[in-house]
C-alpha positions as CSV (number, residue, x, y, z in Angstrom):
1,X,65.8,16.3,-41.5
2,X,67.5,18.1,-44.4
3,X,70.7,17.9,-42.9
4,X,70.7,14.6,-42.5
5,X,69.9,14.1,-46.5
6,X,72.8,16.3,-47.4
7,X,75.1,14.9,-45.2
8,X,73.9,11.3,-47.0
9,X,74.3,12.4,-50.6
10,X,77.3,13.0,-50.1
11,X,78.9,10.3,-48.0
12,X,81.7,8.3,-49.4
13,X,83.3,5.7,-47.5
14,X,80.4,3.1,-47.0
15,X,80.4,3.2,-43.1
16,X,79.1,6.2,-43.4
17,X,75.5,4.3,-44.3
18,X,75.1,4.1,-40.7
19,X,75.0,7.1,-39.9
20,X,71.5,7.8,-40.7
21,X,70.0,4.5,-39.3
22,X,71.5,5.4,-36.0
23,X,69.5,9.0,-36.5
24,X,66.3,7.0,-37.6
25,X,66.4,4.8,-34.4
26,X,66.9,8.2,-31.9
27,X,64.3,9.7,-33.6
28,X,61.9,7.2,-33.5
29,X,62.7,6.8,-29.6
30,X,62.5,10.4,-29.1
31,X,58.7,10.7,-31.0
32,X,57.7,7.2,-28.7
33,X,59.1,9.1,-25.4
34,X,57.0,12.7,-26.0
35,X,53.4,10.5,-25.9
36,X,52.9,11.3,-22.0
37,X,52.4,8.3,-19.5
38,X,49.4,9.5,-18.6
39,X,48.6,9.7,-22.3
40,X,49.3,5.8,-22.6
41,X,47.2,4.7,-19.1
42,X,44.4,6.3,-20.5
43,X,45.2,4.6,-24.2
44,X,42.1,2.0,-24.8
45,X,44.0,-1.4,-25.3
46,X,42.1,-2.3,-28.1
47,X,43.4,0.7,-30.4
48,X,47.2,0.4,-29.3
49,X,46.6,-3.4,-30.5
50,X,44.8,-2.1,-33.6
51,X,48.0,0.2,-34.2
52,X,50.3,-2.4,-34.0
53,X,48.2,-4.6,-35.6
54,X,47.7,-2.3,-39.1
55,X,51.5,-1.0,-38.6
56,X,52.9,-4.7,-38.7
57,X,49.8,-5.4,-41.8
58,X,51.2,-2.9,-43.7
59,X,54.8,-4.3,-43.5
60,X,53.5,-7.6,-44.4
61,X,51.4,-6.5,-47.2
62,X,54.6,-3.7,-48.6
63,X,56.9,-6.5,-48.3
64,X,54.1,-9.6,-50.2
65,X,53.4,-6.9,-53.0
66,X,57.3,-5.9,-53.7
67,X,59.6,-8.6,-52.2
68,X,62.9,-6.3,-52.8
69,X,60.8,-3.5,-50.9
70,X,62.9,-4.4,-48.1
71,X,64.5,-2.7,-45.3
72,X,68.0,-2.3,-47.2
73,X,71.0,-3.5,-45.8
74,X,73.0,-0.1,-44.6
75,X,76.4,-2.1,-45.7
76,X,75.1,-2.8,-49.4
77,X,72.6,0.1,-50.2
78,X,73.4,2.8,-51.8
79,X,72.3,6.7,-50.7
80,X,69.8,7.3,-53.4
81,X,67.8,4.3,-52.1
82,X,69.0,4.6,-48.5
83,X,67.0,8.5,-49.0
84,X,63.9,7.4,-50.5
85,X,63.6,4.6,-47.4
86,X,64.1,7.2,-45.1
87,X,61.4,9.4,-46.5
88,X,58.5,6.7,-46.7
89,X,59.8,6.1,-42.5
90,X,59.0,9.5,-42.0
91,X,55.8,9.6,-43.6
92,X,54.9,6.3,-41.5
93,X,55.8,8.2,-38.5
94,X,53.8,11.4,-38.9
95,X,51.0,8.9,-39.5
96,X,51.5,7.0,-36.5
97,X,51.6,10.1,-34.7
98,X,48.4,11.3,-35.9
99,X,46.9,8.1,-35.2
100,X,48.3,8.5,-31.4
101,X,46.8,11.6,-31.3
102,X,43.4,10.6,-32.0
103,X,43.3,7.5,-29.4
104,X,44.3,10.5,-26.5
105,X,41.7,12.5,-28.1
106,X,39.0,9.9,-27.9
107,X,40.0,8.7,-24.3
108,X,37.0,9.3,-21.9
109,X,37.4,12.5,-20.0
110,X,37.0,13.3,-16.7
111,X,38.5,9.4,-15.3
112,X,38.6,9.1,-11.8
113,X,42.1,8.7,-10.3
114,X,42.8,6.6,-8.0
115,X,41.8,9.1,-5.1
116,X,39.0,10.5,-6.4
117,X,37.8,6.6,-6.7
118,X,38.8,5.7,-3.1
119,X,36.7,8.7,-2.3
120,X,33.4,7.3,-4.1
121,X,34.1,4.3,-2.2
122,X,34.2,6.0,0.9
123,X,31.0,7.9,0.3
124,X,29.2,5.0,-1.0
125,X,29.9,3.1,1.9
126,X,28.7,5.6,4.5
127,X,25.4,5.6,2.4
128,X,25.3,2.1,2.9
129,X,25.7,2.1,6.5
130,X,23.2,4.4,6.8
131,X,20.8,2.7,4.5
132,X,21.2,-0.3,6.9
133,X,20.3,1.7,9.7
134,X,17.0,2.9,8.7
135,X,16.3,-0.8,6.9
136,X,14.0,-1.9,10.0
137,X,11.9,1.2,9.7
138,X,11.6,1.2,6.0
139,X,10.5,-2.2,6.0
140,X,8.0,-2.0,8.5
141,X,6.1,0.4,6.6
142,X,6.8,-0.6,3.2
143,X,5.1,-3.9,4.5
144,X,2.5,-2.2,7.1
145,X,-0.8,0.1,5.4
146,X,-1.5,3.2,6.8
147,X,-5.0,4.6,6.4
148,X,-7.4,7.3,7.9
149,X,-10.6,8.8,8.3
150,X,-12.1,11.7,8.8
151,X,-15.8,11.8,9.3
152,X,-18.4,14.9,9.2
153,X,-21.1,15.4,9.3
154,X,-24.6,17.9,9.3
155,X,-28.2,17.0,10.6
156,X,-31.4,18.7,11.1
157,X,-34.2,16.8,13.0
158,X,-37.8,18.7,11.9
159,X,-39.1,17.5,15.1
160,X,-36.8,19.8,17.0
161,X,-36.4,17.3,19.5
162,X,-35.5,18.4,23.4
163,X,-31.4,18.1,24.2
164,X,-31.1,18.3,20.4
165,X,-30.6,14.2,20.3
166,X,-31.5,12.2,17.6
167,X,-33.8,9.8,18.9
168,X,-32.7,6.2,17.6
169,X,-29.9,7.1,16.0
170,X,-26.5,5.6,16.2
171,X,-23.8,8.1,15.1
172,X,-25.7,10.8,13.5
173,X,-27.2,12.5,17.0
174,X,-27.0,15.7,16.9
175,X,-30.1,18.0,15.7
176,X,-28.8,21.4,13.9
177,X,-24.8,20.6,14.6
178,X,-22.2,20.9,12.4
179,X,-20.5,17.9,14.4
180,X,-17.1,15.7,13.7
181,X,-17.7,12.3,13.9
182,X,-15.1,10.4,13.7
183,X,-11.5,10.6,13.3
184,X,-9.4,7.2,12.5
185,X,-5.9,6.2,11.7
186,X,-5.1,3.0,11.2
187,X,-2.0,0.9,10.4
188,X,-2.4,-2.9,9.1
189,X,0.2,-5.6,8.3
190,X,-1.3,-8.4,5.8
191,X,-0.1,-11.8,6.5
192,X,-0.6,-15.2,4.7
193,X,1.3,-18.7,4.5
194,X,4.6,-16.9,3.8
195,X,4.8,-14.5,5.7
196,X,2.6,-15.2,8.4
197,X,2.7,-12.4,11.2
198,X,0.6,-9.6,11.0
199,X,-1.6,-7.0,13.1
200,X,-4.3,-4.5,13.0
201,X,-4.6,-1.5,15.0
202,X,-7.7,1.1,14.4
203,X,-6.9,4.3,16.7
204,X,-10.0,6.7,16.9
205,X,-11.3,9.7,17.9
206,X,-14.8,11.2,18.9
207,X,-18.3,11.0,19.3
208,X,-18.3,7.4,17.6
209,X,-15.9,5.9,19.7
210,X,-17.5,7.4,22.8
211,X,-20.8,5.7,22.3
212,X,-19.0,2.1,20.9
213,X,-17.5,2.3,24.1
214,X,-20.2,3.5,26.2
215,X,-21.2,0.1,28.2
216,X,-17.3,-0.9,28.6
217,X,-16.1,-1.4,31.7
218,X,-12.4,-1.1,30.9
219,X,-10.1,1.8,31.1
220,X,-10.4,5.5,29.2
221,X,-7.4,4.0,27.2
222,X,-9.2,1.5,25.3
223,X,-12.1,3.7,24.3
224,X,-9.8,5.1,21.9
225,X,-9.5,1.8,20.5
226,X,-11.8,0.6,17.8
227,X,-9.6,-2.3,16.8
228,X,-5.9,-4.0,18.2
229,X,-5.0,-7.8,17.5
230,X,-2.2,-9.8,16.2
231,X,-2.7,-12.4,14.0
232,X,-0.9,-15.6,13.1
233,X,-1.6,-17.6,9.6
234,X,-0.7,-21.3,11.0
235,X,0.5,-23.8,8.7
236,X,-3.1,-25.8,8.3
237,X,-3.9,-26.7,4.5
238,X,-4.3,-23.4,2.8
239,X,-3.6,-21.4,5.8
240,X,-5.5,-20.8,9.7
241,X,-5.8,-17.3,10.7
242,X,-5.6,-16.8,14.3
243,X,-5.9,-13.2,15.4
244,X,-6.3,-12.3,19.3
245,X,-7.0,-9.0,20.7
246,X,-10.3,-6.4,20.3
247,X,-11.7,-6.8,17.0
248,X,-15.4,-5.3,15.5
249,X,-18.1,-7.7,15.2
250,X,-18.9,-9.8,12.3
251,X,-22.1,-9.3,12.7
252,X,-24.3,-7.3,10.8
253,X,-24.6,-5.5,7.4
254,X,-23.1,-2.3,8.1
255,X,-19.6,-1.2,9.9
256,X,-18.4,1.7,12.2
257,X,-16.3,3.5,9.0
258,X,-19.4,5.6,6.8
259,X,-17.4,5.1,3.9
260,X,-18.4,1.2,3.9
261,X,-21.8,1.8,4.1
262,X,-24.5,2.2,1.5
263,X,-25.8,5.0,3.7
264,X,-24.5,7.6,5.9
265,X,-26.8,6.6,9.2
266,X,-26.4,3.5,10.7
267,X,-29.8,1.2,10.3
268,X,-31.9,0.5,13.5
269,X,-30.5,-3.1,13.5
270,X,-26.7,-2.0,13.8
271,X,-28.2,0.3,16.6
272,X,-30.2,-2.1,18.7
273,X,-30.0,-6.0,17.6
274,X,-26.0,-6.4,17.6
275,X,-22.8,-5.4,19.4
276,X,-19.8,-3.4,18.2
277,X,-16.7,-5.2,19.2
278,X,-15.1,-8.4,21.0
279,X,-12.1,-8.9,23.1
280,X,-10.5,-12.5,22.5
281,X,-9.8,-15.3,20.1
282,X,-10.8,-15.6,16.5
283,X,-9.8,-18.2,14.2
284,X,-10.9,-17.9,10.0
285,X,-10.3,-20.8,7.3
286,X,-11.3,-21.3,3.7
287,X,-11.6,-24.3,2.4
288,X,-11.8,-22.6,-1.1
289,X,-12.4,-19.7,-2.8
290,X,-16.2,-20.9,-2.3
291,X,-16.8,-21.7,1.6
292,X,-14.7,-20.2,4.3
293,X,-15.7,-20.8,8.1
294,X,-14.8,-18.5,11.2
295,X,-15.0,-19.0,14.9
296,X,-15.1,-17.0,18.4
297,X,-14.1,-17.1,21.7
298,X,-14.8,-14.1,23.9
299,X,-15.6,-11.8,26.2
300,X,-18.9,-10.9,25.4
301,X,-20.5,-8.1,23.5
302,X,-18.6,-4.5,24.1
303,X,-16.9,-5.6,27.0
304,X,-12.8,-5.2,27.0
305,X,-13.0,-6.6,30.2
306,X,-15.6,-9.3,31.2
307,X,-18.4,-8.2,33.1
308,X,-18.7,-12.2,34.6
309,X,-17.2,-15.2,35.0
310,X,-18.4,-17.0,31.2
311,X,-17.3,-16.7,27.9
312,X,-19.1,-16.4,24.9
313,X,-18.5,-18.4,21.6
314,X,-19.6,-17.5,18.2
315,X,-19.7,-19.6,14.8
316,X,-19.7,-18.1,11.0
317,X,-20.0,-19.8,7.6
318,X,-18.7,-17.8,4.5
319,X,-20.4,-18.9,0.9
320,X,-19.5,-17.1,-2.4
321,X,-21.5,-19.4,-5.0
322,X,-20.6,-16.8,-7.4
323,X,-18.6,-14.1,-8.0
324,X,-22.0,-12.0,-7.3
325,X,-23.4,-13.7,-4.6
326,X,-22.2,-13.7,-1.1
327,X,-24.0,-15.1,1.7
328,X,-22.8,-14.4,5.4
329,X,-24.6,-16.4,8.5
330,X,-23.3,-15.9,12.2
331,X,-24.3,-17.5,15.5
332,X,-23.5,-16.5,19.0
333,X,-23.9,-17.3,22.4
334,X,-23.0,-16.9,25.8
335,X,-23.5,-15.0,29.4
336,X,-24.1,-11.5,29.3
337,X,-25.9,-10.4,32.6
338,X,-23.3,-8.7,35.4
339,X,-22.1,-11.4,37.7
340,X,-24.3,-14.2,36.0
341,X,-22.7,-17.4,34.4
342,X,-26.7,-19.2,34.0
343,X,-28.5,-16.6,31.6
344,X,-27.5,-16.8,28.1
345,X,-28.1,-14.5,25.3
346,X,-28.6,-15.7,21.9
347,X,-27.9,-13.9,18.1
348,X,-28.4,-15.3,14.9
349,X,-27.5,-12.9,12.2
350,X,-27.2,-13.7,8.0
351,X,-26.5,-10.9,5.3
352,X,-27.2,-11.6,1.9
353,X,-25.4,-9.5,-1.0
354,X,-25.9,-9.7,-4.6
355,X,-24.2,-8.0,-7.7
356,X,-26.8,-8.0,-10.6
357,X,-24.6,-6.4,-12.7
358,X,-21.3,-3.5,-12.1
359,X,-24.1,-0.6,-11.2
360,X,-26.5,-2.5,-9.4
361,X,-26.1,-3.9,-5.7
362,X,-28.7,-5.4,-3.6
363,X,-28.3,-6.4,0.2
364,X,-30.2,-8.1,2.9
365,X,-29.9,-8.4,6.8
366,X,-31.2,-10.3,8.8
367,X,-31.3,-10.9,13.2
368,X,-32.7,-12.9,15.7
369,X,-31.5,-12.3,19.6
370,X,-32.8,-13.2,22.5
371,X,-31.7,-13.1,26.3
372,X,-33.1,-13.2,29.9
373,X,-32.6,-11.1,32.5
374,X,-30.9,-11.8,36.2
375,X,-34.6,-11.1,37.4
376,X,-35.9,-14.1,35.1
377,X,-37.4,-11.5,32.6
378,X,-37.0,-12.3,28.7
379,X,-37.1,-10.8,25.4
380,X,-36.9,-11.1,22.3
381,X,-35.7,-9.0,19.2
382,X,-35.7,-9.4,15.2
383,X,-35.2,-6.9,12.2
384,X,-34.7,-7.4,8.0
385,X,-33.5,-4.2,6.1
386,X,-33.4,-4.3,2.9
387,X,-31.0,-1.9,0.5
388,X,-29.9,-1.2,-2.9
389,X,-27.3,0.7,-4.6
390,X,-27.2,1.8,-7.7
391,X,-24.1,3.5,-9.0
392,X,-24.7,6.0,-12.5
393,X,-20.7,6.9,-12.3
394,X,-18.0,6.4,-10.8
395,X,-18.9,8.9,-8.4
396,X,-22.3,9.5,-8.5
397,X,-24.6,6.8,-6.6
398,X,-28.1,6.5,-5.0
399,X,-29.0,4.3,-2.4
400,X,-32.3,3.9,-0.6
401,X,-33.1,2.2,2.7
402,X,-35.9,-0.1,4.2
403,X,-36.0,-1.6,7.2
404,X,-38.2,-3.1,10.1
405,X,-37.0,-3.8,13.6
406,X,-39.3,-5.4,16.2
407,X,-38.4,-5.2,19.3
408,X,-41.0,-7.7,21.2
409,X,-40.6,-7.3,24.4
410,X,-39.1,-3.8,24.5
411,X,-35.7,-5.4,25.7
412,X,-33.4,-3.2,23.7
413,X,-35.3,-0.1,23.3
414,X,-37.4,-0.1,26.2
415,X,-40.6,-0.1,24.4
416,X,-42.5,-2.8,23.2
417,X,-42.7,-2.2,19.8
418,X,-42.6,-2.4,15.3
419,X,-39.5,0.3,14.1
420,X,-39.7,1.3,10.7
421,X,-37.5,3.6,8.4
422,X,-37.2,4.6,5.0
423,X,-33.7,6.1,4.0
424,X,-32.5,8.0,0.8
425,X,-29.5,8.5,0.0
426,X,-27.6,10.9,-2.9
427,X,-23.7,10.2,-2.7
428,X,-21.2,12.2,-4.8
429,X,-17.6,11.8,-4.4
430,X,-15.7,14.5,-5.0
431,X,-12.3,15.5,-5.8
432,X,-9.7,12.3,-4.7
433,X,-11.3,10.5,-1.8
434,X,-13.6,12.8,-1.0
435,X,-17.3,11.7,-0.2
436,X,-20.3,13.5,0.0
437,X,-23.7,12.4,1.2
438,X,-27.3,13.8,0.9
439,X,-29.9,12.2,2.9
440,X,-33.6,12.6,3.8
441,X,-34.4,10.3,6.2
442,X,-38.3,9.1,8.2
443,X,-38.7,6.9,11.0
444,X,-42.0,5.7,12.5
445,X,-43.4,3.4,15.2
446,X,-46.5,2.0,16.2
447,X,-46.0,3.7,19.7
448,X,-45.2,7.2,20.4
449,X,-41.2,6.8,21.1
450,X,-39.7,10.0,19.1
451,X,-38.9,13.0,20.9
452,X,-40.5,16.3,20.0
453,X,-39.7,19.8,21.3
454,X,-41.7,21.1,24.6
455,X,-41.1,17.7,26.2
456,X,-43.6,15.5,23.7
457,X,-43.1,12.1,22.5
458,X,-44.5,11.2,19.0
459,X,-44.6,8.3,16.6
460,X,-42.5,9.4,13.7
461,X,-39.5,11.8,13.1
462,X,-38.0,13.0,9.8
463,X,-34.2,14.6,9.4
464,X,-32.2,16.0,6.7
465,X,-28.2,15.1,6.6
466,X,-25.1,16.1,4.8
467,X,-22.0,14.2,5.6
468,X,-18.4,14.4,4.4
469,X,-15.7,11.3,4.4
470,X,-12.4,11.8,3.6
471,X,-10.6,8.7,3.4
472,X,-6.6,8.2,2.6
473,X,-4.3,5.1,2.5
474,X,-0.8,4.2,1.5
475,X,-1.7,1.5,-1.2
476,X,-3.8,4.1,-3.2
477,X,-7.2,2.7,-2.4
């Protein structure tokens, strides 16, 4: 740049002026041709506008503050000012370049070519396609609950009874076993007015489901079934629930999972006044949040398949009065007796719950049955137990027991006789889901019906229990 200063100075002859404007112009081409074009893709269009924006601000403000600050005309200038222009062009330059510098600097590292984002693409689409694949299953259980049991428990009967059975007892049989009750998995789709499919299936394993399904006719397959129905929610005011397939009763207080229960053994009224299960038709509607009504269409009681040629049909009114109060009442009737369409057995059953306040629980069942035999004979049963739960904690709770059954004419436990049992109950639950039970337990009649060791029958028996439930489910419940 010195040369080209001299070599001004001393110029003569005046087309010798443009000389250095020529030299300007291929040195400003040559600085604009060494930024990179990779330099000005990745140039943010917002500074190379802000450049060109301050570059032509500062010639408008140069030129409004000093109107002879001019470019000067190479014909008519002379060298000394032709020199100073020439210098304040350089400075601009070297600023510009700076400035250029900056904008590369600041340009966000690392951007994809072309390639590379073809590439993404690629890879992103393959996930998608894959995603789309495994949509079905995804949804199915995103929309489905799965939930288990696992059941335990440990009893000692201080009448040592013969065969080490229980006498009476439902689930809890065994005397002096460390036994495994009951094992269930099941899987449950919810359904309502929008979406209005659903279905239930209860798979389970052990002694339970051997003796729920011990007067059932059908095949070894369904005896590991404890409950399998679809269910339909029809458009009818707020919504009709239709489920068919094998569902549990709606009778009674208490319910095949111990977990549900107040108590770890079943009551004698779940044992002898009411059946497990039905196979068929039942329909549910709520008129409100207040009074919902069910009905029934069936087999019979524990049957899968029908031991004649009727059907039975049941009835059911819901009432909530209050949030605390809930009142259940269920009637049922139809043929029972093998191969006999005349004889028909009857079952009223009402349960009666009531929060007093968020520790205290009281309960109520109530039944009625009666039937008659192929042979003409008749009976009649009825029972009321009576509980209440009252919870210290969160996972301490104690629940006692008492009940009388009555069994007239000796129709469901082959003695004619007054059932009574008093129940206690300690539950802690322990770490997560996991539920412990301590029980003392004493049953009595009015006739000799318990069985005692060396082959005697007495009027009472008393047994000690622990049992473990470990529950799981996929909503966190």
């Amino acid at each position: 740049m010195r040369i080209f200063k001299k070599h001004r100075l001393n110029a003569v002859p005046q087309f010798t002026c443009l000389v250095p404007w020529a030299l300007i112009f291929l040195i400003a081409a040559s600085l604009g041709s060494s930024v990179s074009a990779r330099q000005r893709d990745e140039l943010k269009p917002e500074s190379v506008e802000t450049v060109k924006r301050d570059t032509a601000a500062t010639s408008r403000t140069e030129t409004a503050a000093d109107p002879a600050k001019k470019i000067p005309d190479p014909a008519k200038a002379d060298p000394a000012e032709m020199a100073r222009h020439l210098a304040e062009l350089e400075a601009r330059i070297r600023e510009l370049e700076s400035r250029l510098v900056k904008i590369s600097e600041a340009a966000p590292a690392g951007t994809p070519t072309a390639a590379e984002m073809a590439a993404i693409k690629e890879e992103v689409a393959t996930i998608q396609a894959d995603a789309e694949k495994d949509r079905g299953f995804l949804n199915f259980f995103r929309k489905t609950e799965v939930s288990g049991i696992v059941d335990a428990y440990y009893s000692y009967n201080f009448n040592h009874p013969d065969g080490n059975n229980n006498t009476g007892r439902n689930f809890d049989l065994l005397h002096n076993n460390f036994n495994l009750n009951y094992v269930e998995l099941s899987f449950e789709k919810k359904n309502d007015l929008t979406d209005p499919l659903g279905f239930r299936l209860d798979l389970g394993y052990g002694p339970t489901m051997e003796l729920v399904h011990a007067a059932d006719p059908g095949s070894s397959v369904i005896r590991h079934l404890q409950q399998a129905y679809i269910s339909y929610v029809a458009p009818v005011g707020s919504g009709l629930t239709v489920d068919y397939g094998l569902f549990v009763t709606p009778h009674g207080a208490e319910v095949i999972e111990t977990k549900d229960n107040f108590n770890y053994s079943r009551s004698f009224l779940f044992t002898y006044a009411i059946p497990y299960y039905h196979m068929g038709l039942r329909a549910k509607y709520s008129f409100n949040d207040k009074v919902g009504m069910n009905a029934f269409l069936v087999n019979g009681w524990n049957n899968h398949n029908d031991n004649n040629g009727g059907k039975t049909v049941g009835l059911g009114l819901d009432l909530t009065p209050t949030k605390r109060l809930a009142i259940y009442q269920h009637y049922m009737v139809g043929p029972e007796q093998t191969n006999d369409n005349t004889r028909w057995r009857h079952l009223y059953d009402a349960t009666v719950s009531f929060a007093a306040n968020d520790k205290l629980t009281l309960m109520a069942n109530y039944d009625y049955g009666r039937d008659e035999l192929s042979d003409g004979r008749s009976g009649h049963w009825s029972g009321l137990a009576a509980y209440l739960r009252y919870a210290f904690s969160d996972r301490c709770a104690f629940s006692p027991r008492f009940e009388v059954f009555n069994d007239h004419d000796g129709f469901t436990t082959g003695t004619a006789q007054t059932l009574k049992g008093i129940t206690l109950t300690q539950e802690f639950k322990l770490a997560g889901n996991l539920l412990t039970r301590f029980e003392f337990r004493r049953d009595f009649s009015d006739h000799d019906f318990f069985s005692k060791h060396l082959g005697r029958i007495v009027g009472s028996q008393n047994t000690a229990l622990i049992g473990f439930s470990y529950f799981f489910s996929t909503r966190g419940e």
